[in-house]
C-alpha positions as CSV (number, residue, x, y, z in Angstrom):
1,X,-3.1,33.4,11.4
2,X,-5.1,36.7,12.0
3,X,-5.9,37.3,15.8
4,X,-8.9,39.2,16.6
5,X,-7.6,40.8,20.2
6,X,-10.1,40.1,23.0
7,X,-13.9,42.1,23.4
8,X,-13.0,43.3,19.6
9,X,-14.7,42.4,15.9
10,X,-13.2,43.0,12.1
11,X,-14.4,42.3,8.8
12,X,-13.8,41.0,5.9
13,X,-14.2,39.4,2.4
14,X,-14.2,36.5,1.1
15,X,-14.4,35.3,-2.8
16,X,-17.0,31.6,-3.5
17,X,-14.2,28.8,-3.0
18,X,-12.7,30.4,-0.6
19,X,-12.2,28.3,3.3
20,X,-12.3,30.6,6.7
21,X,-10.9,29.0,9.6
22,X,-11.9,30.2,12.9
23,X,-9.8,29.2,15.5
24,X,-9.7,29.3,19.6
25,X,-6.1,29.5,20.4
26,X,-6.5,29.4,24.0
27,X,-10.2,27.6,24.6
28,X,-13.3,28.8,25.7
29,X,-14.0,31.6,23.7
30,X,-16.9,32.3,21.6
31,X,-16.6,33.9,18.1
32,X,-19.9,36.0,16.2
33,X,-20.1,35.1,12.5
34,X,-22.2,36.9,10.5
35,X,-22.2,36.8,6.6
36,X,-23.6,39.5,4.2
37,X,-24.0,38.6,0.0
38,X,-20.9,41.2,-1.4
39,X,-23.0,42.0,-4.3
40,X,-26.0,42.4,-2.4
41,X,-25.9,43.1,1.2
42,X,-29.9,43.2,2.0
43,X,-28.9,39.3,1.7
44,X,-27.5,37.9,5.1
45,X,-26.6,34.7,7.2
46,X,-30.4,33.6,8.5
47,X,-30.2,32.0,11.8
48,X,-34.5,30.9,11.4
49,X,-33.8,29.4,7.6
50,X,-30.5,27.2,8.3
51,X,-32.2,25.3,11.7
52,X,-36.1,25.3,9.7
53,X,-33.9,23.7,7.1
54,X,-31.7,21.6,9.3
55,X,-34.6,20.7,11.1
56,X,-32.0,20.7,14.2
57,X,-30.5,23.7,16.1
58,X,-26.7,22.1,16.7
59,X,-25.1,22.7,13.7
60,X,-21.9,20.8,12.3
61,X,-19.5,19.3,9.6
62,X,-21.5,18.6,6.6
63,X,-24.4,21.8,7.2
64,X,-24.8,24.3,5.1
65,X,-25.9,28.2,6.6
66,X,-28.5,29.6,4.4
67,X,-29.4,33.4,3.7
68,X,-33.0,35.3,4.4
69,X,-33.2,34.5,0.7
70,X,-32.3,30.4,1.2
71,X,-29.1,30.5,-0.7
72,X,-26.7,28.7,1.0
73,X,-24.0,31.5,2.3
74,X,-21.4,29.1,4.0
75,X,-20.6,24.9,4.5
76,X,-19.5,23.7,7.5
77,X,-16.8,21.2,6.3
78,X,-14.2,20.8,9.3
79,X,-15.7,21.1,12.8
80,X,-13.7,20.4,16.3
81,X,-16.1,21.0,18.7
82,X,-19.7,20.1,17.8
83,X,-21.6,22.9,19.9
84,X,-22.4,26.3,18.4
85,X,-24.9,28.4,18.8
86,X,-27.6,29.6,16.4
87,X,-30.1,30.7,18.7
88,X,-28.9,34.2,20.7
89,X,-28.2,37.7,19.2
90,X,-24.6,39.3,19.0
91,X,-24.1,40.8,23.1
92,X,-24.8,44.5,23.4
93,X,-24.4,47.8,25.5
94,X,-28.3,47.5,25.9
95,X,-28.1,43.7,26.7
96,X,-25.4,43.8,29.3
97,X,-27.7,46.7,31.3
98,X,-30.4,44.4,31.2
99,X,-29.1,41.2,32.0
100,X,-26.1,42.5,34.4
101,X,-27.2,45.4,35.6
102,X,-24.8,46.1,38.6
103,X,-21.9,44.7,36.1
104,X,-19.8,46.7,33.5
105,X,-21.6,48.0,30.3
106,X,-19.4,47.3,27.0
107,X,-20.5,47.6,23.2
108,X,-20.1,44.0,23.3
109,X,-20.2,42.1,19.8
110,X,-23.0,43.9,18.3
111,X,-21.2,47.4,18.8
112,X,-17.8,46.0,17.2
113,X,-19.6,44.4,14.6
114,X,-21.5,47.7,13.5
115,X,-18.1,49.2,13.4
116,X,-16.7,46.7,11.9
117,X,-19.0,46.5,8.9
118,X,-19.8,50.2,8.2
119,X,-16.6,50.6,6.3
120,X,-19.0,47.8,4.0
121,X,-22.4,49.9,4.2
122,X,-23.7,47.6,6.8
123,X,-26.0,49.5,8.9
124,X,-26.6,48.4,12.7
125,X,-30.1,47.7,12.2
126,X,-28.7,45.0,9.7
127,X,-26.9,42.7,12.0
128,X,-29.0,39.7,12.6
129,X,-28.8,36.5,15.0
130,X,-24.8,35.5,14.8
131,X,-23.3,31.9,14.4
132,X,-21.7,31.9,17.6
133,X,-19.0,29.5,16.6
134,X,-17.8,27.8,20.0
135,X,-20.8,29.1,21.9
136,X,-22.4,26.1,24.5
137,X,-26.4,27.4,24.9
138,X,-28.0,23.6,25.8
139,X,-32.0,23.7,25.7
140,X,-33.8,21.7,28.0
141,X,-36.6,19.7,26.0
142,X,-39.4,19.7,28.5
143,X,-39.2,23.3,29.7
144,X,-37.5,25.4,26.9
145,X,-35.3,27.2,29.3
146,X,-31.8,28.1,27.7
147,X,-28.8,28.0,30.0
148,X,-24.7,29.6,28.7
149,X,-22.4,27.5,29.6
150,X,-18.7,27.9,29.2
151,X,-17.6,26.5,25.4
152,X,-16.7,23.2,24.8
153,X,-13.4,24.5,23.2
154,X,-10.0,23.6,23.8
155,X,-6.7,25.3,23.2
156,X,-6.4,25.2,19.5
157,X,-9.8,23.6,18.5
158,X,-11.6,25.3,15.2
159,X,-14.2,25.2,12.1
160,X,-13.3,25.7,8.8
161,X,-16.4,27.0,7.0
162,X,-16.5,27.0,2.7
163,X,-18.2,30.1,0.9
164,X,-20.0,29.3,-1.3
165,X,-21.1,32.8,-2.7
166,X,-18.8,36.1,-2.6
167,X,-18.9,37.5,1.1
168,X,-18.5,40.4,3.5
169,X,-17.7,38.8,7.0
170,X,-18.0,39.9,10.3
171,X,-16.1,38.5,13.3
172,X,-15.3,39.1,16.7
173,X,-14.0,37.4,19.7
174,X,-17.0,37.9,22.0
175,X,-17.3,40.1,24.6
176,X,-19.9,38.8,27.0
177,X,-18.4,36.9,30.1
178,X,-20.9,34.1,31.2
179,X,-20.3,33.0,27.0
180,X,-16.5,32.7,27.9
181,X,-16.4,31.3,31.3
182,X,-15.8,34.9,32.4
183,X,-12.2,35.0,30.7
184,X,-12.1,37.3,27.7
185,X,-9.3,35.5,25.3
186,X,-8.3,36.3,21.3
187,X,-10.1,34.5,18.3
188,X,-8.0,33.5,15.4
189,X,-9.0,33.4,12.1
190,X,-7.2,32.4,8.3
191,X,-9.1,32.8,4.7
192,X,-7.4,30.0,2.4
């Protein structure tokens, strides 16, 4: 297994057929997953075409993650956990000033993800909403209000996703505290 050390972010590729296995070795971590098309990278994982599609916002075993073009990118097709996120953007300098102001600043997961992925062209301007595999964001239904709570993930626990189209992927184990119950951990990953 790869390990992604903690508040850090790689990429990678991965052929159509190919399985990637993201795990949380020690639980309660929260991995960004974003997905570009390798043969066309202006085509990328769409956080508002999977859930309009879905018609649901808790992704899991079974759902497919669509593009901005509605080809479907990834499956979902082992899932330990249930809860993921959709919803929030990857963590950054700029959000950690705003939303913890007196608190440490870090690039967070958008600023290792634009490293991460320039090696692959990917320009920061080009890194959209994340699947935050592992991430808890419950919405309550009469007010709309979002809340973080710590992940659902136990030691060990992971989703296996299936490309379905040749990928560049980006990953990190994230870097904003309230996401990981305030415990920065590794993420572990496997392409198969």
């Amino acid at each position: 297994m790869n390990i992604i050390p903690p508040r850090s972010g790689t990429a990678f590729t991965m052929k159509a057929g190919q399985t990637l296995t993201v795990t949380d070795p020690e639980g309660e971590q929260v991995a960004d997953l974003l997905a570009y098309n390798s043969a066309d990278i202006g085509e990328v994982l769409s956080s508002g075409r999977t859930i309009d599609y879905a018609s649901r916002i808790f992704l899991t075993t079974g759902d497919p993650l669509y593009s901005n073009r509605s080809n479907v990118m990834l499956r979902i097709v082992e899932d330990d956990v249930g809860r993921h996120d959709f919803l929030l953007t990857p963590c950054s300098r700029e959000m950690f000033k705003i939303l913890y102001p007196e608190g440490e600043t870090h690039q967070g997961c958008f600023g290792n993800l634009a490293g991460a992925l320039a090696p692959y062209g990917i320009r920061p301007d080009a890194i959209p909403i994340a699947f935050n595999c592992f991430m808890n964001v419950p919405v309550d239904q009469a007010t709309g209000m979002i809340r973080v709570l710590p992940p659902l993930s136990k030691p060990g626990d992971r989703i296996v996703f299936t490309a379905e189209m040749d990928l560049v992927i980006g990953l990190t184990a994230c870097s904003a505290g309230q996401s990981n119950n305030f415990r920065y951990k590794p993420i572990g990953y496997e392409i198969s």
